[in-house]
Every structure is written in structure tokens, then in C-alpha cells.
C-alpha angles and dihedrals in degrees: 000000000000115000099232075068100056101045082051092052100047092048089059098059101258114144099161134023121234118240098266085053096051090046100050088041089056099130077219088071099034113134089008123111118255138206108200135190128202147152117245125268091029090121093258097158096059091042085060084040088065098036094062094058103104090026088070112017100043110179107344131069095238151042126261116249097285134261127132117020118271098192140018136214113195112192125176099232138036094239093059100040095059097049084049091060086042088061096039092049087057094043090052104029095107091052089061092251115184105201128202131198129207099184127154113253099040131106102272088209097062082053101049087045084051092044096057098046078065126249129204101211121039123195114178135142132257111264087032099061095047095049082066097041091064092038087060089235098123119047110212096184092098088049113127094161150051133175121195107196115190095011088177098041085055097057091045091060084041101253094147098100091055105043087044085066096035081059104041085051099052114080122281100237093056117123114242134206130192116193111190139165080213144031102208118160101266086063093043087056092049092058101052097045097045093026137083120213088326122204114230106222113186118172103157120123108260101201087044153029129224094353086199105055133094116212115198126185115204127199117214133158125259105258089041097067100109083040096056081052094061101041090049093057098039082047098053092026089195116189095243119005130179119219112198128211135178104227130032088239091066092049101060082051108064090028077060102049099039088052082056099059092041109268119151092236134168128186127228118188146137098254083061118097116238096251079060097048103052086048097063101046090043082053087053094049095042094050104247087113134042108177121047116191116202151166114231087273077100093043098101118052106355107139122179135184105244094010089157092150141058126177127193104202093179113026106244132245100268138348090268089069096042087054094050084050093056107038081070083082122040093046122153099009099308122120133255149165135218118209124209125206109216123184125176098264098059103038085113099055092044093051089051095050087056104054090039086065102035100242130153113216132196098233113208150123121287119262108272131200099277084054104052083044089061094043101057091044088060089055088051095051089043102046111121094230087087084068110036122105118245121260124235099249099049088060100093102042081049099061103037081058090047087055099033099050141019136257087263110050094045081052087054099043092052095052087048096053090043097051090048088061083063135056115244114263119257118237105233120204114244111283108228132168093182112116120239128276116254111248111271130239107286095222137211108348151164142246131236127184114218108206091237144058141183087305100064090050100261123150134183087251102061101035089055102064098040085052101051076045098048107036091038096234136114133253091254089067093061125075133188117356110206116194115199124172097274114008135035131208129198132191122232124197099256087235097055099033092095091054090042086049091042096049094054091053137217098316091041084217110156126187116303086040087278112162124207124202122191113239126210103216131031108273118241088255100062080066099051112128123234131235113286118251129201123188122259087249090056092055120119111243128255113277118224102008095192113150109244117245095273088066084246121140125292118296128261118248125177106188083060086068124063119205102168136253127277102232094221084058125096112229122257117259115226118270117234097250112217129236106269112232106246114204105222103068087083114084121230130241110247117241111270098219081176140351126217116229111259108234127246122262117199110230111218116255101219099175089045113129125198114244085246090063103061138094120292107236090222082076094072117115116221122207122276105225079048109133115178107236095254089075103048112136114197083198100066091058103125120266111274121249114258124011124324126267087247095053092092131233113002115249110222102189095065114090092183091106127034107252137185107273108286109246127243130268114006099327086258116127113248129204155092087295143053104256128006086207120133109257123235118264089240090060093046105047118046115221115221123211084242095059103251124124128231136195117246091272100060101268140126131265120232116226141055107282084107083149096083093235099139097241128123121264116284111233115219100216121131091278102046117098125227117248108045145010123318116262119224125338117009117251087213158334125327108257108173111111114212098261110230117348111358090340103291126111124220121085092334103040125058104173123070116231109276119254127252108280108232 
């Protein structure tokens, strides 16, 4: 071991290493690839930490100004990457290491500057670190190590594809280790394609799992779960404790509801940023916080200072996971305990995790009021205040409370204040698993009549509760309530039938105007027998289970199952069973294999005339006003409305003759130019030598009217005629493409225009 190590490791407070750091430092295995189990919390970063020395430090103390990485630590999460740079910058720190991250979450351009200032370790996460591998920001030729943390835990989030490339871009000669809770396949596959001869460390306790760590069930009812929760952390009042959930929902929830009864709480969840995140956990380690609840996002690599207790408020998936929760107590040799809420409802599950992974827990209640109580007075008893001796400073105060007040009432006011620094306990219902007891014998009774029966409207859910009113008794005093057509009787315990009676009054008249009337014997009703049941096994079986014709399931038939008969009903006469339709009384067509065409027959035209028989067409009358083309006079078109063209300036003023509006103003146009007069089409539309016809701007037209001729252009819709432009409203759309650039020939065109579809 180098020295730089040691003196780091002694100023650390390490006096012995734990077995996974004695097994990877073994000179034997010096400079070989290794493949290591062990269990979490064993201290295996900083085993891989001491195995890399002379990997990377070679003769000399300390590291070389730095430039390209010489090593790299791959973790699955963010959480557990940055506490494993956080070990490994202690542990080097004498040897003048410059240490570098690649996590997800955090501003790529702060990695790729420090980067390229030059690190010697590198910890980064998977996805991240290849993200700067193909951007060319991170150069793996100087590499002589890799650390693979968490190797299962890797493959489980589906890592393989990149760590298969991180790997196969790193140099060949590197030395490679795999840490790993457990060795599957998959992981057995990855180390001896990317390994080479490696050594197999296992160093996990084979006849039990996590030695320091006490596992409690505790049983709760249903509805006392968040309030276990309460009562187990106010019971152990660790100095930092971890509550797992299984949603994120759940965990604002209980974060919620422990910051309302005055717990120092902080959350930890996916849905949180990673600014958020290390916060939380730095205000765990630095005290500011005491419960962290989390999902099992923080179930892998946490490590916190004075982690003593770990509760699982919803049992996890499998026993894997419940390993990974607790591992996060009980770490380097301390002690810890993992607390499991148990309601009813999942006392199954939580007996079957626990056998999966071959744990024995302590089963018992959870802590209730009176505990926590008990418990609080203990610490009290056993602070160390009571000892120590008093300061200076405090002399004075001291002594002004001891004459100003008695031994009591200083006794009192310590257990207040005291009692003002906790929550109050919750009380918890009994926790049972026991199923209920069946109902006892009712016992000797008597018999009341109710003036009114089914008849008269009255049920079993409304008589119940006016006679319980009415008589002041509960239901547990009345028996069997037999409702006939017109009466009712109901059974009363005997030794609560005079204060029933008593209760009603003299007229025994109830709500409804219902009236009651004590009998003297049972009536024949209180002996009526009820219908007689057979168990599903004595049943007779279906007849005829034949599948309908849907294919669906047999079909239901009554008169196959026999229930029993009520004595005080008649029996059911037969009913005249109808023939059934058989289906082969109908003949059947015989196949066609052809069929012959059936011949015409000519219907008879009653209303047919012969040709002979029209109109001539000499009969026809012509118009009157008709005049044949050849002697139309354009002088003989009416007189136009109003004055001639030729009459000279309208007068506006003269009504004689109806006239258009007269304008406003005095006739003359106004505006910013000349003449508000429309423009000639020759002035508007440039004609080009080539034929083609331009706005006023220089551009283009678009359309087909390439021939200059001023029109507008023809659509070639279905309406439209070929030859010219199109007269009145379009038929469609227009369809003719600019032919070449923007639709003109010439040296920039190459196509004529198309011609109209159609």
C-alpha cells in the first residue's frame, strides 16, 4: 500500500480494514482483474480505492500535473457516483489528485472545461460518459484503470449497451475491476469478454444476510400505517433515518404529514432536479435534517453519517429491493435496524420477502403511545446532562433557578421543555389477524306484533332503526324481524323486553303510527323455515352442456337444479310446453350448379304513338316580337335612362330625371395622389419582348396568359374554354404551374406554358 494511502487512512480514523479491503489489497492479485462480491455497505469504494494504487501511481507518491484520465469509475446513479468521488478525493488527496465527474443532471459544459484543464480520476455515470466519448470531449488512450460499482445494478437499469462501448473504447491493456452484490450471468458474460483472467473475490456471508442489522415487523391495522410510522421513528429517534416508499405520490404524503407534526424532513425522489437532490442529502449529513423520505431511487449507494434506522412504509417488489433499502443502516461495522410496516393486507407478502431473502425478523406490534412515552422518559434518565459538571457561565443562572424555585418545579419545567423539542405519540388500534367470531346464540326472547306488513310499505331498514328509537335499546337487543303482508313481528332479547315495553308507553304506538302489542307465544312465523341450501359441491351437474351457437359458454337451465320448495306455497302447475320447430320439415333447396338465362317478354306500350301521328312541326307558332337576324336595326334599341353622353356636364342639381347618388364633396377625386382613375392595362402590365407579361415591380405573373395580351389570366378549370381568357366566374380552381422560373420562357424559363386540361 502506498504510503500517501496510509497516512490518509489513518487520518481518517481507520485502524483496521474490513474483509473486502484486505481481499482486493492482496500484493497476489496486485496488477490482475478482479471480479468482487460483497455485500453494501462493506466499504468497497474505498477497497477499489486501495487496489488502484499502484495501478495508478506506479513508483512514485503522487500524481503527475494532470492531463488525460488515467482511471475511470463507472456507477449506475448520480447519488452514488458523487459520494464515490467524495471518498476517492479523501483517499488521494495526499497524492495531489485532481478529480473530474460525468453525471447526468449536470451542465455538460462545466464537464467538458474541466475536462479539458485535465483530471486524473474520472466518475461519471453511464449515458453521460458516453455522451462525451462520441463528442470527442474526454481522451481514453492514457486509461490504466476502470472500476465498474454496482455491475448488477448496471445491467438492471440497461446500461449494457453502453458500457459495452465505454469499454470497447478504452485500451486494451487497461485493468479492469467488477464490483457486484451479485454475480448472474449476465455479469459473468460481461467479465470474460471485457476481462482478462479475471480473479473471483467473494467475500459475502453465506448463512446470513446484513449480520448487523436488525429487522423488525411490525403489525398495524390498516387504517394505522402513517401513524406507525410516527410512533417507530419517535420510538428509535435516530439521528438520521430514511423512510421508503414505493411512488412519489406517497412520498409527498408522508414528507407532508411528518413536516406537520414537527419532524426535520427532507424528500428524495426522481421527479426532483439534481441541485434539489444533493441538497437534501448535504442537509441530512450536515444535521439540518433528520428523516429522509425516498423512493428506491436511494435505494443503491447512499451512504450517510449516523444512518441507525431504516423504514419501509410500503413493503417493496421483491427481497432484492428490500436488501438494497436496508443496506443503507448497518454499514462499516455500526449497527442498524429496518423497520417494516405490516398491515393486515400485506402480511403475506411480507412473510414471503423474507424467506426469499433468508432473513430472520423480530414480529410484533408497533410501538403505541404508552411505548414511545417510555421510551422518552429512559433517554431522559440516561442523558448525560445529569453528569456533567457545570460551566462557568451557567453558574450564575443556576443558582438564581435553585433559589428561586423548588426541586419540583425545576423537575417539571425540564420534562416540559423537553417534551416541547418531540411530537406527541399516536395511539394505534389493536393490530389482529384473527378472523372474526361467528355471532352467539341470542338467547331466551320475546315476541312483539307491528300493525303493518308488506302491505302497508314497511322494510327491515327502516323499522330497525324507529324501534331501537323508539324502544331505547340497541340493535344487539333485537333478534329476528319477520315481515308478513299485513303484520310484522320482531324478537327482543327477554331481559330487555320491560324496558322495551316501558319505553313505547301505554299506547305502544312507534313512528308511522305504527302500534306494537306484546304476544304471549312465539307466532307461526318465528318458526318458518327457510329456503333449503345445498353446497356448490352437492349440486347436481348441468344437463346438456352443449356450447350455444356463438361458441359462448353452456347454457343456463333451471329446471336442471333443484332448491327446494317453501311449505305455505302452492305448488306450480305445468306449463303447456310448446312444439319445438324442427328444422327439417323444411325442404331444402336443391344446389343450382347453372342457371339458364330466363327469355325476354315484351310489356305492352299503351300510351306509344306511331311517327305519323306527331306534331308537324309547320304548326308551331313563333313569337311575335321575333325578328330573323338579317333585320336587326341598332337603331331601333330604346332611349337610355338620364341625358346622353354627349349632353355635356350633369347638372346635379336637376331632379327631372332620376340620376346615380351625387358624390360628396365637389365630384373631384381626393387623396394622397393625382388621380384616383384605373390605370390602363398597358401601363400596369409590362410587355416583354418574349411575350411574357410582368407586374408593375418587375415580376412575373402567374398564369397562362404567356401571349402579352393584357387579360387576365385564363383559368383552366372545367368551365373554362380553350383559346382565351375565361368569361365570368371561374369553374375551378386555377391549375397552370409557372413554367420554368416563376412561369415565363425565355433564359430563365425552359417549359411553355401547359395547355388547358380538358
Amino acid at each position: 500500500m502506498k504510503q500517501s494511502l496510509a497516512d490518509a487512512l489513518t487520518q481518517r480514523g481507520y485502524e483496521t480494514l474490513t474483509p473486502v479491503q484486505e481481499a482486493v489489497t492482496d500484493p497476489a492479485l496486485e496488477g490482475q482483474d478482479l471480479l468482487v462480491s460483497a455485500q453494501t455497505g462493506s466499504g468497497k469504494t474505498v477497497g477499489f480505492g486501495l487496489a488502484l494504487g499502484e495501478t495508478l501511481l506506479g513508483e512514485g507518491e503522487s500524481f503527475d500535473p494532470a492531463s488525460a484520465p488515467l482511471a475511470l469509475v463507472i456507477a449506475p446513479t448520480r447519488e452514488l457516483a458523487m459520494q464515490v468521488k467524495r471518498e476517492l478525493a479523501w483517499l488521494y488527496e495526499k497524492a495531489g489528485v485532481v478529480m473530474a465527474s460525468c453525471v447526468g443532471g449536470m451542465d455538460m459544459r462545466d464537464e467538458r472545461r474541466a475536462l479539458d484543464r485535465g483530471a486524473h480520476i474520472v466518475v461519471a455515470t453511464p449515458g453521460r460518459l458516453r455522451d462525451h466519448i462520441m463528442r470527442g470531449s474526454i481522451n481514453l488512450g492514457s486509461i490504466r484503470g476502470v472500476v465498474l460499482d454496482e455491475a448488477d445494478e448496471m445491467l438492471d437499469l440497461g446500461f449494457r449497451d453502453d458500457l459495452e462501448y465505454i469499454l470497447g473504447e478504452c485500451p486494451e491493456d487497461r485493468r479492469t475491476l467488477m464490483f457486484s452484490a451479485t454475480v448472474p450471468k449476465s455479469i459473468a458474460g460481461l467479465a470474460q469478454k471485457y476481462q482478462r483472467n479475471a480473479q473471483r473475490v467473494t467475500t459475502l456471508s453465506g448463512t446470513s444476510q446484513h449480520a448487523d442489522i436488525e429487522y423488525r415487523a411490525m403489525s398495524v391495522a390498516n387504517h394505522d400505517g402513517e401513524s406507525a410510522i410516527i410512533n417507530t421513528l419517535r420510538f428509535f429517534e435516530a439521528p438520521n433515518a430514511i423512510v421508503f416508499c414505493n411512488t412519489r405520490a406517497m412520498v409527498n404524503r408522508i414528507t407532508t404529514r411528518l413536516s406537520n407534526r414537527g419532524f426535520s424532513v427532507v424528500a428524495l425522489s426522481g421527479e426532483l432536479t439534481q441541485a434539489e437532490r444533493s441538497h437534501a442529502l448535504q442537509a441530512m449529513r450536515d444535521g439540518r435534517a433528520r428523516v429522509c423520505v425516498a423512493t428506491d431511487v436511494a435505494a443503491r449507494g447512499i451512504d450517510l453519517p449516523n444512518l441507525d434506522l431504516v423504514v419501509h412504509a410500503e413493503l417493496p417488489s421483491n427481497h432484492e429491493t428490500l436488501l438494497h433499502r436496508s443496506g443503507r443502516t448497518g454499514r462499516a461495522g455500526r449497527k442498524g435496524v429496518s423497520a417494516l410496516i405490516v398491515t393486515a393486507k400485506v402480511r403475506a407478502k411480507a412473510t414471503r420477502i423474507l424467506k426469499m431473502a433468508q432473513l430472520e425478523a423480530t414480529w410484533g406490534e408497533a410501538p403505541g403511545a404508552d411505548a414511545v412515552r417510555a421510551e422518552d422518559e429512559a433517554r431522559l434518565l440516561a442523558d448525560p446532562m445529569w453528569y456533567e459538571p457545570i460551566v462557568e457561565s451557567e453558574t450564575d443562572l443556576v443558582a438564581k433557578l435553585v433559589e428561586t424555585y423548588s426541586p419540583e418545579q425545576l423537575a417539571t419545567a425540564t420534562v416540559r421543555v423537553l417534551a416541547q423539542r418531540y411530537t406527541a405519540p399516536e395511539d394505534l388500534s389493536a393490530a389482529t389477524n384473527e378472523a372474526p367470531k361467528p355471532r352467539a346464540a341470542f338467547g331466551p326472547s320475546v315476541w312483539f306484533s307491528v300493525s303493518g306488513g308488506r302491505n302497508q310499505g314497511v322494510e327491515v331498514r327502516r323499522l330497525l332503526p324507529i324501534l331501537c328509537k323508539a324502544g331505547d335499546v340497541t340493535k344487539d337487543d333485537l333478534g329476528a324481524i319477520r315481515i308478513s303482508d299485513d303484520a310484522s313481528f320482531v324478537e327482543v332479547l327477554q331481559s330487555s323486553a320491560d324496558g322495551f315495553a316501558a319505553a313505547l308507553g301505554n299506547d305502544m304506538t312507534v313512528e308511522g303510527g305504527l302500534k306494537l302489542e306484546r304476544l304471549a307465544t312465539p307466532p307461526a312465523e318465528a318458526n318458518r323455515p327457510k329456503p333449503a341450501y345445498k353446497p356448490r359441491e352437492d349440486r347436481p351437474p348441468y344437463k346438456g352442456n352443449k356450447p350455444d351457437n356463438k361458441g359462448g359458454k353452456p347454457a343456463y337451465k333451471a329446471k336442471d337444479r333443484d332448491f327446494g320448495t317453501a311449505p305455505d306455497r302452492a305448488p306450480r302447475p305445468p306449463r303447456d310446453e310448446k312444439p319445438k320447430k324442427q328444422w327439417d320439415d323444411k325442404p331444402k333447396a336443391e344446389p343450382v350448379l347453372s342457371r339458364a338465362p330466363e327469355p325476354k317478354t315484351e310489356k305492352p306500350k299503351s300510351d306509344y304513338k306511331p311517327k305519323s301521328e306527331h306534331t308537324p312541326k309547320s304548326d308551331y307558332k313563333e313569337k311575335s316580337d321575333y325578328k330573323p337576324k338579317s333585320d336587326y336595326n341598332p337603331d331601333d334599341k330604346p332611349a337610355r335612362k338620364g341625358p346622353p353622353k354627349s349632353a355635356g356636364p350633369i347638372d346635379w342639381n336637376d331632379t327631372s330625371t332620376p340620376r346615380r347618388k351625387k358624390p360628396k364633396g365637389d365630384g373631384k377625386p381626393t387623396g394622397p395622389h393625382s388621380a384616383h382613375k384605373k390605370k390602363p392595362r398597358s401601363t400596369m402590365d409590362n410587355a416583354r419582348a418574349d411575350g411574357a407579361v410582368t407586374s408593375p415591380r418587375g415580376k412575373p405573373r402567374f398564369g397562362d396568359n404567356a401571349g402579352g395580351t393584357g387579360g387576365k389570366p385564363a383559368y383552366k378549370g372545367k368551365g373554362a374554354p380553350s383559346g382565351g381568357p375565361s368569361k365570368g366566374k371561374p369553374a375551378g380552381k386555377p391549375t397552370g404551374k409557372p413554367a420554368g422560373k416563376r412561369g415565363f420562357s425565355g433564359p430563365g424559363g425552359s417549359q411553355p406554358p401547359r395547355k388547358p386540361r380538358g
